[in-house]
Each structure stands twice: as structure tokens, then as C-alpha cells.
C-alpha positions in Angstrom: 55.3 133.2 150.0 56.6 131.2 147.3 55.6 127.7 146.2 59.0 126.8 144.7 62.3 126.7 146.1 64.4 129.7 144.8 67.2 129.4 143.0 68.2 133.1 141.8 70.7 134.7 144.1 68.5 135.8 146.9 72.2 137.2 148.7 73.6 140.9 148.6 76.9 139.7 149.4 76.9 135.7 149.1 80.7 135.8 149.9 80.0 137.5 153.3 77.4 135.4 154.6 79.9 132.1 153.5 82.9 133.7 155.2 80.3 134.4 158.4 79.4 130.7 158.6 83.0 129.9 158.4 84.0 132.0 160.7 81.1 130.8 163.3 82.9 127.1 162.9 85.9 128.6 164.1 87.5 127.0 167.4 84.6 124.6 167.5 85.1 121.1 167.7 83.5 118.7 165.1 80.9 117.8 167.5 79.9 121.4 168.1 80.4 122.1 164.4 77.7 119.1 163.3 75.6 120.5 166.3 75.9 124.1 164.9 75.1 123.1 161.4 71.7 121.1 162.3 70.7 124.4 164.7 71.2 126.5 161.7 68.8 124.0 159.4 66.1 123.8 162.1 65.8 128.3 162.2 65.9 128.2 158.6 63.4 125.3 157.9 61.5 126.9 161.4 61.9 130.5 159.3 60.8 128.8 155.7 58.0 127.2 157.3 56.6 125.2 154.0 57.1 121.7 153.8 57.2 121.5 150.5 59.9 123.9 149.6 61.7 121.5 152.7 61.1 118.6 151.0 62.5 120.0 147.7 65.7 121.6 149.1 66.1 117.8 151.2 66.2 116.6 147.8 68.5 118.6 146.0 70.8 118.8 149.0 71.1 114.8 149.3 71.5 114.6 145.5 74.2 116.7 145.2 75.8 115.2 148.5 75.6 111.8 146.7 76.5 112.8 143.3 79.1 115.4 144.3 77.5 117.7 141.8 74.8 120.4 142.3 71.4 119.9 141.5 69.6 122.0 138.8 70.2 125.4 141.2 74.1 124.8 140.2 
């Protein structure tokens, strides 16, 4: 397993998976939407399983919240 968070395109078709968690937002309420979204993190942080690769995508994912510009994976 890596030690680093990856930052090449690791997707076959990014633009299918984005329109695929669009689409699963559909009809759903902003409640159910938040709800949806923090599910999602927990099976992928479950699935990643190291806490340091957590901790550095935490960190990019707040800067680029607060900045409004992406970290160094652009």
C-alpha cells in the first residue's frame, strides 16, 4: 500500500464517477445529501485504512475549502 497520498489520476473515466455521485444526490434533500456525503468518506477512509494518508487528504481538502484553490494535487 502506499505511504503517500496519490495524486496521479487513479480513474478510468473521472467524468463518470463525477456524474455518478451527482446523480446519487439527485432527489435528496440537503440533509440526506450532507448525510450521503459523510457515508461516502467513512467507506473510503474505512477502505484506505491508513491514517496518515487520512490525515494528509484532511489537510489538503480543508485547505483548498478555505482557500478556494486546490492543494498541490490541483
Amino acid at each position: 500500500m502506499p505511504d503517500k497520498l496519490r495524486r496521479d489520476l487513479g480513474l478510468g473515466d473521472p467524468d463518470d464517477f463525477y456524474a455518478a455521485l451527482i446523480d446519487s444526490h439527485r432527489g435528496l434533500t440537503a440533509d440526506q445529501s450532507l448525510r450521503l456525503n459523510a457515508r461516502l468518506v467513512l467507506l473510503l477512509a474505512n477502505h484506505i485504512g491508513n491514517a496518515e494518508i487520512l490525515d494528509e487528504a484532511l489537510r489538503e481538502a480543508q485547505h483548498t475549502a478555505v482557500d478556494g484553490a486546490p492543494g498541490p494535487a490541483g
